[in-house]
Backbone as CSV, one residue per row, in Angstrom:
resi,resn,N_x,N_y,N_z,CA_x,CA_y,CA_z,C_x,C_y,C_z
1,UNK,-5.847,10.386,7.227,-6.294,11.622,7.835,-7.632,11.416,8.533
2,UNK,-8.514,10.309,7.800,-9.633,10.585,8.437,-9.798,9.717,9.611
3,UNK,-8.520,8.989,9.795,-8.200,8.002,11.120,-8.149,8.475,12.056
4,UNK,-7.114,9.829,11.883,-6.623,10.621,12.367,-7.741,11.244,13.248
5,UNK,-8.794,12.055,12.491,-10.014,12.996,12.908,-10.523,11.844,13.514
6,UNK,-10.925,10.922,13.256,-11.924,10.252,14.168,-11.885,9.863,15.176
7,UNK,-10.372,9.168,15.295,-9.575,8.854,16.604,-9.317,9.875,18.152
8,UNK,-9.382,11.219,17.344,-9.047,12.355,17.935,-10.468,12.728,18.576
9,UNK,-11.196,12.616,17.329,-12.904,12.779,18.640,-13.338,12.012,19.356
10,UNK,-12.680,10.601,19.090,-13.826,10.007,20.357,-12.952,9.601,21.675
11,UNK,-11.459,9.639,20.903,-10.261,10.121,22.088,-10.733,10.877,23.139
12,UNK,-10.583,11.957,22.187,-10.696,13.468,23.238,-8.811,13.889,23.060
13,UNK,-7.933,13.476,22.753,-6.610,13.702,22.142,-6.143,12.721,20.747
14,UNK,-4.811,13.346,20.784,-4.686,13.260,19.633,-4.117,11.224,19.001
15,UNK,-4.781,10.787,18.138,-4.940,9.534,18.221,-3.591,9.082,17.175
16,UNK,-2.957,10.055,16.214,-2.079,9.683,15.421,-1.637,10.824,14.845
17,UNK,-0.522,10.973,14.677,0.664,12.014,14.425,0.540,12.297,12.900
18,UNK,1.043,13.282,12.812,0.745,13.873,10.567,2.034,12.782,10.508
19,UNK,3.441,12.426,11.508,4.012,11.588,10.758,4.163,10.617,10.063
20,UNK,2.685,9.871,10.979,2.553,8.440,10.646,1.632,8.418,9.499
21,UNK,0.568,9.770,9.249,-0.178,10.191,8.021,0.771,10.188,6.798
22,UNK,1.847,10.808,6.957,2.757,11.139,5.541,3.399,9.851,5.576
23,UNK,3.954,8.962,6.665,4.535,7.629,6.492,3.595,7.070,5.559
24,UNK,2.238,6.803,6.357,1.099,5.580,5.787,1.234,6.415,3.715
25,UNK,0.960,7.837,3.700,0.643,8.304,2.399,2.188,7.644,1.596
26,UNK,3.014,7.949,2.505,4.384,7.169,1.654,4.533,5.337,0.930
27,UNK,4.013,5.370,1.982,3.839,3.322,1.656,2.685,3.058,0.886
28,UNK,1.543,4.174,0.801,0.765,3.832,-0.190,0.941,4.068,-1.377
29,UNK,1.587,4.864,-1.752,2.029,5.462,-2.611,3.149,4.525,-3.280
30,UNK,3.664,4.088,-2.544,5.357,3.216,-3.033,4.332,1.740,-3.196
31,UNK,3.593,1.213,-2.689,2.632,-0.251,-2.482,1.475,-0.448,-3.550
32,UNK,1.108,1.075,-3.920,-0.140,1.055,-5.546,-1.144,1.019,-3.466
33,UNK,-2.396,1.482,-4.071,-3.444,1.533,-3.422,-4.076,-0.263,-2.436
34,UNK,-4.092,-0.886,-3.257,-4.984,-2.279,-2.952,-3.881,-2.395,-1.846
35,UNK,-2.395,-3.034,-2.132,-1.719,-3.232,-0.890,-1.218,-2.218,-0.171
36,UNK,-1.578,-1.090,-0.250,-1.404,-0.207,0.686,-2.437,-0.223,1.547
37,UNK,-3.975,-0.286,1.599,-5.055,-0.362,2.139,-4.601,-2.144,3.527
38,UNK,-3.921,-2.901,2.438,-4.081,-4.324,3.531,-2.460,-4.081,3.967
39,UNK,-1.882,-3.245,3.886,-0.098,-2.937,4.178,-1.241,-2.219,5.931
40,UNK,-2.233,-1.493,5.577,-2.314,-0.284,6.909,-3.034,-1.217,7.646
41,UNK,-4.016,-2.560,7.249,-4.760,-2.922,7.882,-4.092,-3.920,8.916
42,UNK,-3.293,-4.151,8.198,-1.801,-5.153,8.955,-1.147,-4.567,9.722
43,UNK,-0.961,-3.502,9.468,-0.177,-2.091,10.560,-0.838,-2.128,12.104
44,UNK,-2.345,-1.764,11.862,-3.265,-2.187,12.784,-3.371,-3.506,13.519
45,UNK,-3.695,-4.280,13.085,-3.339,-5.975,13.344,-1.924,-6.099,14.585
46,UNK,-0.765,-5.537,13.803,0.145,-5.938,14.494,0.446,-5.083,15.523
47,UNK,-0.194,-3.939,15.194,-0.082,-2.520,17.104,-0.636,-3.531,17.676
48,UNK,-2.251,-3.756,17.186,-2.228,-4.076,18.534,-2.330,-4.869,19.394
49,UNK,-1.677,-6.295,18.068,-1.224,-7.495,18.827,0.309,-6.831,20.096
50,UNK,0.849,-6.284,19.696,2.262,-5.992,20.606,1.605,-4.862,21.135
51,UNK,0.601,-3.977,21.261,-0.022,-2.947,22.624,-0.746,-3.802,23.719
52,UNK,-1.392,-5.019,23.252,-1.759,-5.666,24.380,-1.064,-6.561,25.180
53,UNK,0.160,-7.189,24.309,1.063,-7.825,24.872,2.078,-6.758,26.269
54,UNK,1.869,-5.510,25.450,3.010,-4.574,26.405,1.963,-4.016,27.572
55,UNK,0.514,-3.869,27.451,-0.155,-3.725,28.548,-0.472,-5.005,29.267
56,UNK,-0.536,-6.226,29.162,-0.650,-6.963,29.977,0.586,-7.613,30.748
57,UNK,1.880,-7.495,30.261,2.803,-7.732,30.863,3.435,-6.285,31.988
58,UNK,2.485,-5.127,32.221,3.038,-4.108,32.608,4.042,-3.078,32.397
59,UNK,4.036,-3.905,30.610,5.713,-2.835,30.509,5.564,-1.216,29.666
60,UNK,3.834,-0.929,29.296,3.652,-0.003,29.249,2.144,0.188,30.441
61,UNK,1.500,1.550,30.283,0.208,1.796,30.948,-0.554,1.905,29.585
62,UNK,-1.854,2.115,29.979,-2.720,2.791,29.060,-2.622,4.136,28.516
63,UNK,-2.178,5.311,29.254,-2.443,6.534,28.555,-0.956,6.507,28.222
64,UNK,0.275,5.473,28.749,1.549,5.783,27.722,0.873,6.042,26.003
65,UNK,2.199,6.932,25.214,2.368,7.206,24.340,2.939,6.086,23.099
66,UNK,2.636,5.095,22.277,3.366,4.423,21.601,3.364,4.978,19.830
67,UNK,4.493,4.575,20.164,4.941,5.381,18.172,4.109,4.140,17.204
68,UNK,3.347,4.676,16.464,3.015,3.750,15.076,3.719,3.631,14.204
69,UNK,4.604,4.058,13.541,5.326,4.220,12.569,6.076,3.008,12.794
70,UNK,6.654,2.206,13.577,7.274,1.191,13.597,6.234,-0.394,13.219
71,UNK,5.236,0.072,13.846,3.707,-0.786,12.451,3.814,-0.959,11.652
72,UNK,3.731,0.582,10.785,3.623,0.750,9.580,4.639,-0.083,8.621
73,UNK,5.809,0.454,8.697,7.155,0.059,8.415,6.543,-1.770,8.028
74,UNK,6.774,-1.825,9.356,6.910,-3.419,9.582,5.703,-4.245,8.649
75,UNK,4.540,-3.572,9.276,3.498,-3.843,7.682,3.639,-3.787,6.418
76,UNK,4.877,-2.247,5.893,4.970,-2.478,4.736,5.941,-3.629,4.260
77,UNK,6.719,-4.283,5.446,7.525,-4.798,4.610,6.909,-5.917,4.609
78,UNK,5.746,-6.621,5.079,5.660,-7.736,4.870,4.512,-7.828,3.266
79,UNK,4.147,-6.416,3.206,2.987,-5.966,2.875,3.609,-6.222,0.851
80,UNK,4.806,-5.887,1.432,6.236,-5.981,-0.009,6.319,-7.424,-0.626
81,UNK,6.410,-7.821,0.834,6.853,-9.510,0.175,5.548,-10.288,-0.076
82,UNK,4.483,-9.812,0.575,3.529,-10.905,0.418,2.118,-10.417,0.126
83,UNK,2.128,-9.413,0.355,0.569,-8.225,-0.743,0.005,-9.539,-1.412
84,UNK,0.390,-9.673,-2.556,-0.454,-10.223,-3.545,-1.073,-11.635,-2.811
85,UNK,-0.027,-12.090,-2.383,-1.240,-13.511,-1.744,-1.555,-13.093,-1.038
86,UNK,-1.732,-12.320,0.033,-2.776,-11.646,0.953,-4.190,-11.177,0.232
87,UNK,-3.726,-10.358,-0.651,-5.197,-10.128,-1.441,-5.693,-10.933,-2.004
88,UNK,-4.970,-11.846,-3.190,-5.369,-13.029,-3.401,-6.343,-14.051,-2.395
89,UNK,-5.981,-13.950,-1.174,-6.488,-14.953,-0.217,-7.589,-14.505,0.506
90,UNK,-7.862,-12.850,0.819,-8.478,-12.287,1.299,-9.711,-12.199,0.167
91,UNK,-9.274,-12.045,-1.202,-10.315,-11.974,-1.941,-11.246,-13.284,-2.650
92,UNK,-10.770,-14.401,-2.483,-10.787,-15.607,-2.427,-11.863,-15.830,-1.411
93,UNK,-11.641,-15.688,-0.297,-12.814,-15.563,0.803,-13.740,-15.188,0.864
94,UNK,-13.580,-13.720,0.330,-15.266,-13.199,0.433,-15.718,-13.685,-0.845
95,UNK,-15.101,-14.122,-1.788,-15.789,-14.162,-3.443,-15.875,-15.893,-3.334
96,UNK,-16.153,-16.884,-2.443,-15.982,-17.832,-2.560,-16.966,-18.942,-2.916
C-alpha cells in the first residue's frame, strides 16, 4: 500500500492497482513475511528487467500501461522454490 501512495505522488497517477496490493498481500501471506519481502523485491527486479527490454525494443512506449501481477506471480514462484537460499545468500553478504 505504501508503494502504492508513494508511486502515485511522485507519478502524479496511479502507480499500482489494489489488485496487485491484494496479489502481493496474498503471496505474503502464503510465503511467511522474510520471503515474501525478497518474493516482491524480485517482482521488482524482474518488471523491470522485461519494461526496459519492451521499451528499448519499441514494443511498448513509456506512458503504456503494464500489468504487475504477472511479476509478482512469477516472483512468487521462484520465490517458492528458492526463498531460503536467496535469504541465506543475501544474508550471508551483509553479515559477512
Amino acid at each position: 500500500l505504501a508503494i502504492r501512495l508513494l508511486g502515485s505522488f511522485f507519478l502524479k497517477e496511479e502507480a499500482m492497482g489494489m489488485g496487485d496490493i491484494k496479489l502481493a498481500a496474498g503471496i505474503g501471506a502464503f510465503l511467511g513475511w522474510k520471503i515474501g519481502l525478497i518474493s516482491f523485491f524480485i517482482s521488482f527486479l524482474l518488471g523491470a528487467v522485461i519494461v526496459i527490454i519492451l521499451l528499448l525494443t519499441h514494443l511498448k512506449k513509456r506512458k503504456d500501461k503494464i500489468p504487475f501481477a504477472p511479476f509478482l506471480i512469477g516472483a512468487a514462484l521462484i520465490s517458492l522454490f528458492l526463498g531460503d537460499k536467496l535469504l541465506y545468500f543475501y544474508l550471508s553478504c551483509i553479515y559477512c
